[in-house]
N, C-alpha and C positions, 0 to 999 in steps of 0.2 A: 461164908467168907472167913479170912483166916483174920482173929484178933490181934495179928502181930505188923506194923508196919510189914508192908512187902515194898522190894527194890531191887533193881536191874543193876551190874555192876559189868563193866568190859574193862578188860585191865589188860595192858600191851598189847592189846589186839591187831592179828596180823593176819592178814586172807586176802590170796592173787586166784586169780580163774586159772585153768589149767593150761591154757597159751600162756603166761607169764603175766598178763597185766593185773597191775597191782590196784587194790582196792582201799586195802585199810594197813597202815605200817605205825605201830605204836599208838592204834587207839586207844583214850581212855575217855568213857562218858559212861554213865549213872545217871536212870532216873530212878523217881522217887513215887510215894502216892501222889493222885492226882492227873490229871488227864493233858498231854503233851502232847503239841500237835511238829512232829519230824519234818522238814521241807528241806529243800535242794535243789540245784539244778539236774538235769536229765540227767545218769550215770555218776550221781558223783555219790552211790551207794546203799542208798535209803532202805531197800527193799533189801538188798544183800544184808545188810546191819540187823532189821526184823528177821529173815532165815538164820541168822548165828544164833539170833538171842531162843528162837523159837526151838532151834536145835536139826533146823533141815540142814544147813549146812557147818561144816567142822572147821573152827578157825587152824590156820598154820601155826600158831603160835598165839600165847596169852591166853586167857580166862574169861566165860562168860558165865555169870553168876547169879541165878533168879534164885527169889527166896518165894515161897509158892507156888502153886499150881498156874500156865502157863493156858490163855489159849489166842491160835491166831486164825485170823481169817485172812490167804492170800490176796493177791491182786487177780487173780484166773484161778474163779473156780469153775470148777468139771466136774460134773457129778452124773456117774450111771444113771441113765434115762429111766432105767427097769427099778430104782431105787425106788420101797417107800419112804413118805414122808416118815413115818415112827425111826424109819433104818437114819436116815439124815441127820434126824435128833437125837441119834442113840439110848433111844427107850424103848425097841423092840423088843428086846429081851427083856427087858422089866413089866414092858406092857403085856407080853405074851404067857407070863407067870403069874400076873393078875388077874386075868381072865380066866385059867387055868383052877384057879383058888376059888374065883365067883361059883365055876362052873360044878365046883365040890369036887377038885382035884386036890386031895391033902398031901401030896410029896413032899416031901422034905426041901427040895431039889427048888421046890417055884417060891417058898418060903427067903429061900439064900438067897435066890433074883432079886425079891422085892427088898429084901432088908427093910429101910426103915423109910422105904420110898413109896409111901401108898398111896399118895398125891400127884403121881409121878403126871397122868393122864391130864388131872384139872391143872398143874402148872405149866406143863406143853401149851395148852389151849390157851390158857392166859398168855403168855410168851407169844405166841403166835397173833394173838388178837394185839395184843402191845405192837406188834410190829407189821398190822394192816392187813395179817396172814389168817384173820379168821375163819374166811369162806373155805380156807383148805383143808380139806379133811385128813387124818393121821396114817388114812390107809391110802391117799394117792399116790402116785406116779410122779417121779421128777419130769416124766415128758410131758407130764398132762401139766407143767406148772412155767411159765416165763421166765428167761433169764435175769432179769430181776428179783422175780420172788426164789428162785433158786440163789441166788448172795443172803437174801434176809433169812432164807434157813437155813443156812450155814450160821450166821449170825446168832438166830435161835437157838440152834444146836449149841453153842459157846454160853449165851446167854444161863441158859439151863443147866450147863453143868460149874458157873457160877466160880469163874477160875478168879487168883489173885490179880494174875495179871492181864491184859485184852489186849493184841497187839492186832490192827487193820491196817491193812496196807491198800490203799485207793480200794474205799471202800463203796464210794456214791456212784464209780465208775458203772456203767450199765444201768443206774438206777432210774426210775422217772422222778418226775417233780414229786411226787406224792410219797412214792417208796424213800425217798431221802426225807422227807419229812420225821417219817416215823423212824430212820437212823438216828436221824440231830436230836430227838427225844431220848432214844435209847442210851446216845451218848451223855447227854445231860444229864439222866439218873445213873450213871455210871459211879459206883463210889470208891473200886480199889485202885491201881494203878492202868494205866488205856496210855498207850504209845500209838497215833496213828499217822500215818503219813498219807498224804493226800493235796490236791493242788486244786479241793473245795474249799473255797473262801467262805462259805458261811457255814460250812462245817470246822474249818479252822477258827472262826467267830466263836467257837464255843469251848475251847481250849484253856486250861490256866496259866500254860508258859510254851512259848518256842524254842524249838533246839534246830538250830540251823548247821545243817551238816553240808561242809564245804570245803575243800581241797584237804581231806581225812581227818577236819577236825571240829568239833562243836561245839557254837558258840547260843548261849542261852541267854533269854528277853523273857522278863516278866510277861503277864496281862496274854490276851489272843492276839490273833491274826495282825488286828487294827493297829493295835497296840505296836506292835512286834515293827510295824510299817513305821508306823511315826518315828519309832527308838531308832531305825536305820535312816532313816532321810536325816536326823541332827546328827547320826553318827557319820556317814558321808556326807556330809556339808563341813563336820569339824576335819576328815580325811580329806579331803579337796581344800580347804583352808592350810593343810600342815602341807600338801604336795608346794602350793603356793609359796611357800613361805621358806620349804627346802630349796626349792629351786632357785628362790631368789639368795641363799646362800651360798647354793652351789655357783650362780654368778660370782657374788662377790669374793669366795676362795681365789678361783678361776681369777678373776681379776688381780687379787692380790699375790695371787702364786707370778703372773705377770711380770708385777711390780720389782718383784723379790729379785726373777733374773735379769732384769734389763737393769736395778741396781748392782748385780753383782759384775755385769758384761761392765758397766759404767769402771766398778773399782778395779777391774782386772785390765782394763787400756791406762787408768790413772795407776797401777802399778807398772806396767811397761813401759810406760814412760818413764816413772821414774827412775826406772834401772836403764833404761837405755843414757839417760845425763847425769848417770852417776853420781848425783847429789849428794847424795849419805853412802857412807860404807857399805862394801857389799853385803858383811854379815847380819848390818842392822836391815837393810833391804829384802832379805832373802828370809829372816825372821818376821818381819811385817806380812811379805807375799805368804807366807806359811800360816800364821795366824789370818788373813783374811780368806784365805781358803777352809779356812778350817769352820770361823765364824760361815761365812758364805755360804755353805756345807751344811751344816747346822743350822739356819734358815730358810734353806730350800727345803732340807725335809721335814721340817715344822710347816710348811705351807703347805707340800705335799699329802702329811697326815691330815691337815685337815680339806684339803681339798678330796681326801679318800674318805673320810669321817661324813664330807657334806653330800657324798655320791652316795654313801651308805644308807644314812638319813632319807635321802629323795627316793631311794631303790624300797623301799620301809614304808614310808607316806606312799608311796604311788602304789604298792603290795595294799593298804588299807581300803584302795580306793576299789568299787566293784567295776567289774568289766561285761556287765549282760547288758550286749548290744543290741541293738535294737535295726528291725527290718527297714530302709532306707528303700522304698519303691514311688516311683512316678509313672503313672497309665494312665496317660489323656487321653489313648482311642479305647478307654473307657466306659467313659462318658454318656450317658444315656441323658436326650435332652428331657425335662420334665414334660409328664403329660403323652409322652411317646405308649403306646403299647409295647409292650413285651413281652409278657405270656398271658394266656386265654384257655382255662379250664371249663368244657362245656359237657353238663350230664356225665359224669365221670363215673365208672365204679370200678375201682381199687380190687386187685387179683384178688385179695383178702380180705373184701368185705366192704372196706370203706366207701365212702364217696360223695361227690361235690356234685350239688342236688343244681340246676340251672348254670350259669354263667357266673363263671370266677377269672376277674384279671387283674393281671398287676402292671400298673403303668408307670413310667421315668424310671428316676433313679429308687423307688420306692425298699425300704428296706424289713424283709419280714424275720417274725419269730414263728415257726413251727413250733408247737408244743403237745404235747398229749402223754396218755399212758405209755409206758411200754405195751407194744403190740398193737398201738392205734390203727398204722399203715404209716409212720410218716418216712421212713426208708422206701417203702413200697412206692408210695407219693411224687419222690424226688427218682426215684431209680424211672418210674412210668414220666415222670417229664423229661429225663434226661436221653428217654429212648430207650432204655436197658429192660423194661417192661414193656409189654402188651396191654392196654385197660383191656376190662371186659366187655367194657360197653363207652361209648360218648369218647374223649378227642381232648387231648393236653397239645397244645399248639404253639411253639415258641418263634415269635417276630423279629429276634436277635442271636447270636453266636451268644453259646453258652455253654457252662463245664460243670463238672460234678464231679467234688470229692468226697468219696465213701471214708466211710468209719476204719472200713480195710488199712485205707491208704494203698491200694492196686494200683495206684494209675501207675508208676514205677515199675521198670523192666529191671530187676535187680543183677540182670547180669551187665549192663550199661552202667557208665559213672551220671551224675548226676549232669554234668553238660552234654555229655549223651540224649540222655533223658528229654532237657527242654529243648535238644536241636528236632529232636522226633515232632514234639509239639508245633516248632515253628522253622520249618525245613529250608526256609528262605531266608534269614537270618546268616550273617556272618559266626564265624568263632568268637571274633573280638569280640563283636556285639552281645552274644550268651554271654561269655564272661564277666564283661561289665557289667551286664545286669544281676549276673549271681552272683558279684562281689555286693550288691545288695540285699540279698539275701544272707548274707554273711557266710558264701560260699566262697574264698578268695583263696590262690592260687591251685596247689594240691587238691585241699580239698575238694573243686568243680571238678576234677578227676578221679576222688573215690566210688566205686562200684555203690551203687541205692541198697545190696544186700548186707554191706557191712556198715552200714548210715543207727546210728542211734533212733531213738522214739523221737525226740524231738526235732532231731536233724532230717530225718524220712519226711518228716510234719513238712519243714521248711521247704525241702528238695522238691515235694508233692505239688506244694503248693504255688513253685517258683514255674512247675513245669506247667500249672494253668494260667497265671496269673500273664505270663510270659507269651502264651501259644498266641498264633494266629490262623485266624483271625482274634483280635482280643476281645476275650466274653467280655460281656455288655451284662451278663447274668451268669450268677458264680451261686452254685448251691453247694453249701456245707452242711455234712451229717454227722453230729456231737465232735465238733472238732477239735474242744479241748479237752474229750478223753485222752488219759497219760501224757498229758503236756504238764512241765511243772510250771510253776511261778512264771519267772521268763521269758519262756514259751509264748504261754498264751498272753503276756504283754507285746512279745513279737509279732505275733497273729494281730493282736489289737491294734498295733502300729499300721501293721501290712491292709487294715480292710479300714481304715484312717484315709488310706490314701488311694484307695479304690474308688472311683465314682458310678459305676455302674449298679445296677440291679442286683438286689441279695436275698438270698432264702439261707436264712440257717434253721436245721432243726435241732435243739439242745433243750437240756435240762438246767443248764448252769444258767442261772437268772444274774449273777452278775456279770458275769460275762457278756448276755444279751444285752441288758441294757448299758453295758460299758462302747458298746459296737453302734450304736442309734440307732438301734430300732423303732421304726414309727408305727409298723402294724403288726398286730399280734394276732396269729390265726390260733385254733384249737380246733385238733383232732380229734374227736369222742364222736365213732359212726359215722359224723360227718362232719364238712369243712364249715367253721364258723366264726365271726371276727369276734376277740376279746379284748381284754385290755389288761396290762400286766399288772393292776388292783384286783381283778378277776379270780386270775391266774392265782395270789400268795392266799385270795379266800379259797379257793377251792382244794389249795395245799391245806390251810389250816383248818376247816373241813374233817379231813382225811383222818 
């Protein structure tokens, strides 16, 4: 690591996509050492801001400035299947020169390889064990390895070559319970500068400051996640206090700007008059009506400044105020009366191995967590309930209408706009009727008419999920698989609004444990081999375990 502070510097920063739309126009933000946890809403940049700084992509204008060795881990990685692990890590060639030297090969050539790296072997292995990767050998296959462990060796690979700066961009994404454990470690020993962006709440718990990036510009909170929450709720309670208080301004302008002209109508009849009975000389007359115009004049636009000064003010306070709406939904045929059957899992065995040994059923409105490793089967699980699988053996039987949304997000015909979409779902339904209901989804006017393949990540989430939520018959049993993959903050409080006011029967299967227990979950299954009830004390020991 380099002894010198390292920091990140973006000065006028300026970068549009190549249809026009604009991303960032006179950014300026610096971080510093210490580990910063980036948030936003969907599109408003975060990932784009990490590819400047990392150098994938080239701003239009302005300066991105690291001092140090750079490394970043995307949000999609893809890594050749035929890859080994040593190639991953970038010690192939180190390692292959070592061996080369063991073997009594004196070239000059395997000597330069190694340089001063003749550790290189036993600190991969350590690296790898640090991050739960110990069973994997240095000669395997990326195929031979799960999507999960294929992000922690990328991670690895960074780890090792021990850069100033670490920049992750949704990094727990794809990960299981277990594999995020051993990131939130890795993060916590982290000591140069680490930018991540991510919409895990307990991996943002581990952060020293938030940089909330939001309509192209960032605004910084001491302390983590928690922290960062607390400091916005007094900061929008004092924003909602100053909208109040503008408003009640902009009345009284309004009201006195009133005053001003029905005063000035009042003097402009008491001067007609008095020139129509000629009381006083016309010049002094004519001098009076000129001076009371003038003053008159002069009054109104003193009322009018400030009746534009108090519009200003309110336009300012209500800009303070945030606007992440939130899903407004009511589904009373729902409803699952408690104690009703639902579904009935009997001798199951999963395409892939797994499987529910006897009788498994869930009754009422019961609400479950899937959880297991990556690769349990719990995709496989819900895909074989949902009908989209074959078991191999034994019978998944469901007693109610019920939907299933994948990780994909497919249920979307992306050539249909998004009222399109839930008329398919529920063919018998009015136009008015879809629209009303996905003006609750915070699909309102236009919008229920954009096409699902030009829909944002989070906005696809919504459309998806409007199109099940909505169908008829109305599921009674809604299975969710990691739904708050690449949903930011907002999002997944949308989602949390929207299954708030869901009564029926739920299966999610996720890794995000606040999430789960944010949703009320009352049962908690685990997948390992086979299906078995836990309990979410279980679950954080068999993380901490790991």
């Amino acid at each position: 690591m380099s002894a010198h502070p390292t920091s990140i510097a973006c000065t006028a920063l300026h970068f549009a996509w190549p249809d026009g739309t604009e991303v960032f126009d006179d950014l300026q933000v610096a971080f510093g050492p210490g580990r910063t946890g980036l948030i936003g809403v969907n599109g408003s940049g975060k990932s784009t801001l990490l590819k400047l700084i990392a150098g994938d992509l080239t701003p239009a204008d302005g300066a991105v400035r690291v001092s140090g060795e750079v490394g970043y881990l995307p949000q999609n990685v893809t890594l050749d299947t035929q890859l080994r692990v040593d190639e991953v890590l970038g010690i192939d060639r180190t390692r292959a020169a070592l061996h080369a030297i063991e073997a009594g090969d004196v070239d000059e050539v395997h000597f330069t390889s190694v340089g001063d790296d003749w550790d290189v072997e036993e600190r991969a292995v350590a690296t790898l064990d640090q991050l739960g990767l110990g069973h994997i050998g240095l000669d395997r296959t990326i195929g031979e390895v799960s999507g999960g462990e294929s992000v922690l060796l990328r991670l690895a690979a960074l780890l090792l070559r021990r850069p100033d700066v670490l920049l992750l961009d949704e990094p727990t994404n794809n990960l299981d319970l277990f594999a995020r454990q051993r990131l939130y470690s890795a993060v916590q020993a982290w000591s140069g500068v680490l930018v991540v962006v991510s919409h895990d709440r307990e991996l943002l718990d581990l952060v020293d400051q938030i940089a909330d990036l939001r309509a192209g510009e960032v605004s910084w909170y001491g302390g983590n996640f928690t922290a960062y929450e607390e400091a916005l709720a007094v900061e929008q309670e004092a924003a909602e206090r100053m909208v109040r208080v503008a408003e009640t301004d902009l009345k009284r302008q309004k009201r006195e700007l009133s005053d001003a002209h029905m005063k000035l109508a009042r003097r402009v009849r008491y001067g007609n008059k008095m020139y129509a009975q000629k009381r006083e000389p016309k010049i002094v007359m004519n001098a009076r009506k000129r001076e009371a115009q003038v003053s008159a004049g002069k009054h109104r636009i003193m009322h009018e400044e400030k009746l534009s000064e108090a519009k200003d003010r309110l336009d300012e306070a209500v800009e303070a105020v945030r606007d992440d709406d939130e899903i407004r939904v009511d589904l009373p045929f729902t409803a699952v009366p408690p104690g009703r059957s639902v579904l009935t899992l009997s001798e199951l065995t999963l395409s892939y191995g797994a499987s529910v040994r006897g009788e498994f059923e869930l009754r009422g409105p019961e609400r479950i967590a899937l959880v297991g490793r990556n690769g349990a089967g719990k995709t496989t699980l819900l895909r074989t309930v949902a009908g989209e699988l074959e078991p191999v053996a034994g019978e998944a039987f469901a007693q109610v209408p019920l939907r299933f949304l994948p990780q994909r997000l497919d249920v979307l015909d992306d050539t249909l706009s998004v009222a399109q979409n839930v008329a398919l779902a529920a063919p018998d339904a009015t136009n008015n009727r879809i629209r009303a209901r996905l003006a609750r989804f915070l699909f309102k006017g236009a919008k229920a008419d954009q096409e699902a393949a030009t829909l944002s990540g989070g906005e696809r989430f919504r459309a998806a999920l409007a199109a099940l939520l909505l169908a008829e018959p109305a599921p009674q049993l809604l299975m969710l698989d990691e739904p708050t993959n690449n949903l930011d903050m907002a999002s997944v409080r949308q989602l949390t609004s929207a299954l708030e006011a869901y009564d029926g029967a739920l299966i999610v299967a996720s890794h995000d444990l606040p999430f789960l227990e944010s949703v009320g979950i009352t049962r908690w299954l685990l997948l390992d081999g086979e299906l078995r009830d836990t309990t979410a004390e279980e679950v954080r020991e068999l993380m901490a375990s790991t």
